[in-house]
C-alpha positions as CSV (number, residue, x, y, z in Angstrom):
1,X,12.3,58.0,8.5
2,X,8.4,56.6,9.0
3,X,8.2,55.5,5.5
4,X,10.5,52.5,6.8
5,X,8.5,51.3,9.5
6,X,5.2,51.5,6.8
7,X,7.6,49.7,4.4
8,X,8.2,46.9,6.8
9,X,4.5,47.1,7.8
10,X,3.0,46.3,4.5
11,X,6.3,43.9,3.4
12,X,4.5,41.5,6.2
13,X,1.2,42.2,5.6
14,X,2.0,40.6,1.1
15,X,4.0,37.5,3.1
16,X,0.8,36.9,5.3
17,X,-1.4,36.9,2.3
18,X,1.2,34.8,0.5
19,X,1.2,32.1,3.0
20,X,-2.2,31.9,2.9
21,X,-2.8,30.9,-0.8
22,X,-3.6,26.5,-0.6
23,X,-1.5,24.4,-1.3
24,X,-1.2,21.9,-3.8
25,X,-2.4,18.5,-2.8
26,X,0.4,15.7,-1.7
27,X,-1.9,13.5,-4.2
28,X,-1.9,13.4,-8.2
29,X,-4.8,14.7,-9.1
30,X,-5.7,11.9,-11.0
31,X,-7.5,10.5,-7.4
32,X,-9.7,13.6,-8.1
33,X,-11.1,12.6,-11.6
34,X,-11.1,8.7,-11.5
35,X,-14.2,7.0,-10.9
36,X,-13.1,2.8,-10.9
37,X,-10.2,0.9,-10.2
38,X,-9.2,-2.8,-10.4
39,X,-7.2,-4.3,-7.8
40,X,-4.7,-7.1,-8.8
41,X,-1.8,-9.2,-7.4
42,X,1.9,-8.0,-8.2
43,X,2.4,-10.6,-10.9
44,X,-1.1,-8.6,-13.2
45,X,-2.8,-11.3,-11.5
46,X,-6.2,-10.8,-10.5
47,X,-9.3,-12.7,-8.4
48,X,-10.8,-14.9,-11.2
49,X,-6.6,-16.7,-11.8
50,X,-7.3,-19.7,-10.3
51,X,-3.3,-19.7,-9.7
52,X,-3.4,-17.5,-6.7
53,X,-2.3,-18.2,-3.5
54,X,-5.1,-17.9,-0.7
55,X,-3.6,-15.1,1.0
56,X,-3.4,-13.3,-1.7
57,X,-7.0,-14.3,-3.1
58,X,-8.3,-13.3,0.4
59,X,-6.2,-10.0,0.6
60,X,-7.6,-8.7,-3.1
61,X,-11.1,-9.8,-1.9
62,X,-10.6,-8.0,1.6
63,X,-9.4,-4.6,-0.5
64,X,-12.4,-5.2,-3.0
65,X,-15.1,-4.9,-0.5
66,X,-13.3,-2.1,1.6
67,X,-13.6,0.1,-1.2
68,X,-16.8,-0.9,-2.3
69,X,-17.7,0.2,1.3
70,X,-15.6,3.1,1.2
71,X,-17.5,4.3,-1.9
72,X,-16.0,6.7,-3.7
73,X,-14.6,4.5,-6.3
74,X,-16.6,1.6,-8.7
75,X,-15.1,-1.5,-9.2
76,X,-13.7,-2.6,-12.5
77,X,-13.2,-6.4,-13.1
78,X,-10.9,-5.9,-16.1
79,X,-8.1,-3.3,-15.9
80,X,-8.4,-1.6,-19.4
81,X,-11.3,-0.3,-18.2
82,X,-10.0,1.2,-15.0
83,X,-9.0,4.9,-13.9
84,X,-6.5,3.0,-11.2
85,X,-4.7,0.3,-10.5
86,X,-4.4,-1.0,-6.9
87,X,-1.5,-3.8,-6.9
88,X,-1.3,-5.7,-3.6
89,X,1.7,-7.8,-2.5
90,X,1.1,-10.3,0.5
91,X,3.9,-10.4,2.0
92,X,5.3,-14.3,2.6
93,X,7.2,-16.2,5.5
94,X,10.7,-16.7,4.4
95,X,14.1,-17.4,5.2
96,X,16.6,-15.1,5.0
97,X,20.1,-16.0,3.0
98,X,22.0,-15.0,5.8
99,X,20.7,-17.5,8.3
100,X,21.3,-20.2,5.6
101,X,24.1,-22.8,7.5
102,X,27.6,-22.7,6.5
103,X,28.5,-27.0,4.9
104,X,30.6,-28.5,7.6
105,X,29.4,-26.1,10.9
106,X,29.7,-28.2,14.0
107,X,26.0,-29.2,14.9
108,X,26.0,-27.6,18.5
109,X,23.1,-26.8,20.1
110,X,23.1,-23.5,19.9
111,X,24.7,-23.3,16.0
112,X,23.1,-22.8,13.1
113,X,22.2,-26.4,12.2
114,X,20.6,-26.8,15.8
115,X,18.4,-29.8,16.0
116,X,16.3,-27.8,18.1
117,X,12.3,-27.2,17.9
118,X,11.3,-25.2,14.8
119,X,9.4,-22.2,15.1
120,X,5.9,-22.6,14.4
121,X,5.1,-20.2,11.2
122,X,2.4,-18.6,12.5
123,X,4.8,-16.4,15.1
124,X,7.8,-15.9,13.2
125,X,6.1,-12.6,12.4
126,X,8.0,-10.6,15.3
127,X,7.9,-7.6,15.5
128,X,6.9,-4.3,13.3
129,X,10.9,-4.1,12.5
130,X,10.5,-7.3,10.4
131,X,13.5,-9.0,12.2
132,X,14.6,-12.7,11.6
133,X,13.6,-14.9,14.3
134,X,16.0,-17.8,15.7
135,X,15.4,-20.4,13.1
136,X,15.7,-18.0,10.0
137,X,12.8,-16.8,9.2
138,X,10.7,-13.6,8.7
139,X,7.8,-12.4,7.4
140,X,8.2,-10.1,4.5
141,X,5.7,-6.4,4.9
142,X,2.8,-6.0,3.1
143,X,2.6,-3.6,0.0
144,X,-0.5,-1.2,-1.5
145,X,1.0,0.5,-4.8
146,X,-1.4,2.4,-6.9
147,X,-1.0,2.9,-11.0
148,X,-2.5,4.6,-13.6
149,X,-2.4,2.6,-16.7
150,X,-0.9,4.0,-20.7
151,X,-3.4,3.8,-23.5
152,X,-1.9,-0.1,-24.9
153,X,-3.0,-1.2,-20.7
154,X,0.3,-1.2,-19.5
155,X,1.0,0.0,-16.0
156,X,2.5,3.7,-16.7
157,X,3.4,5.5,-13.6
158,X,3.7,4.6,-10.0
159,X,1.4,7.2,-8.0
160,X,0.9,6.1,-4.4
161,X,3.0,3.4,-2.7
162,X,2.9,2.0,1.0
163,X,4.1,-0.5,2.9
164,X,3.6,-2.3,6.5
165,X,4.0,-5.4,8.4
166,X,0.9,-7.0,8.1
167,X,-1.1,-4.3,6.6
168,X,-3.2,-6.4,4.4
169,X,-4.3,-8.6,6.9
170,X,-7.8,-7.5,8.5
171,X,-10.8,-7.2,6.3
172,X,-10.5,-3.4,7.0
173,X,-6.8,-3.4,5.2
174,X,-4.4,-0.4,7.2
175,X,-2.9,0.3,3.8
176,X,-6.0,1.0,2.4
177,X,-7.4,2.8,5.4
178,X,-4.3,4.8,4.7
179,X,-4.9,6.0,0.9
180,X,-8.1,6.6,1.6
181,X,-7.5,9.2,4.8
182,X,-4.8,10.8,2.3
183,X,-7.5,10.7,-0.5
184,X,-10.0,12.1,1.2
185,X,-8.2,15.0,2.8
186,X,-6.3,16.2,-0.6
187,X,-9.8,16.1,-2.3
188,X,-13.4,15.7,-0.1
189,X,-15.1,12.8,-1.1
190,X,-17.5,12.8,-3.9
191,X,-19.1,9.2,-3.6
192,X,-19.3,7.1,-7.1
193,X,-22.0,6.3,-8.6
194,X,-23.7,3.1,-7.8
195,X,-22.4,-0.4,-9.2
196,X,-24.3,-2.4,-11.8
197,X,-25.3,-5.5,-10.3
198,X,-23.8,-8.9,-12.1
């Protein structure tokens, strides 16, 4: 009759110790052993295409020197060479299909074809929800998505994504403030080694 007790005793005592083995990082540990990365545009773009759009120009610039203050990675200015990938989209003011007018809708003043006062650009942002705003259009959300690349430089395998409303925007990016928190709590930082001046 004790032996049960003891049993139940000890049963707890291996499910404590158990539990309290670490866990595997949420991260790949591929954040662990890289040392550069290259940031680029969603289209393999990158800062020197003279093709870019300035928001996009000024969000890859804005992620460069946030991680060149953050530290723990080296730049790479061609991708071949790096250990990651950051990919940025800007997200762009559009209009969305469904607020497209129907040919032959009465032109009331409250209908679709209005010939009220278009919304200035600038604040058709809205909210964080992304919704349309009365003349049709939105702004789409900010993306980060990290790569590693396969040996001919292709991107290979998707291996941290985010996305937010505006999260490219500051010169402090929130996406990037993101990976790095994550980053830096799945593996304490171990700074890179300086960067070779030009």
């Amino acid at each position: 009759m004790k032996r049960k007790p003891i049993l139940f005793v000890m049963l707890l005592a291996t499910a404590g110790f158990a539990s309290a083995k670490p866990k595997h990082p949420r991260l790949p540990e591929v954040f662990e052993t890289a040392k550069t990365v290259h940031v680029e545009a969603d289209n393999a773009r990158d800062i020197t295409d003279i093709y870019l759009d300035a928001g996009t120009r000024n969000a890859i610039l804005d992620v460069q020197d946030a991680i060149q203050d953050w530290g723990r990675y080296s730049l790479s200015r061609s991708r071949h060479e790096a250990d990651l990938i950051l990919v940025i989209y800007k997200g762009r003011l559009v209009r969305d299909s469904r607020s497209v007018p129907v040919f032959g809708a009465p032109r009331g003043t409250n209908g679709p074809m209005s010939n009220g006062p278009i919304q200035n650009p600038s604040d058709a942002s809205q909210g964080p929800n992304g919704s349309t705003s009365p003349d049709g259009l939105y702004q789409e959300k900010d993306e980060l998505r990290v790569y590693t690349l396969d040996p001919s430089g292709e991107l290979k395998k998707l291996v941290w994504h985010n996305e937010q409303a505006h999260g490219l925007d500051s010169r402090n990016p929130i996406l990037l403030q993101q990976l790095e928190r994550e980053i830096d709590k799945a593996y304490p930082n171990k700074p890179a080694s300086s960067q070779p001046g030009p």
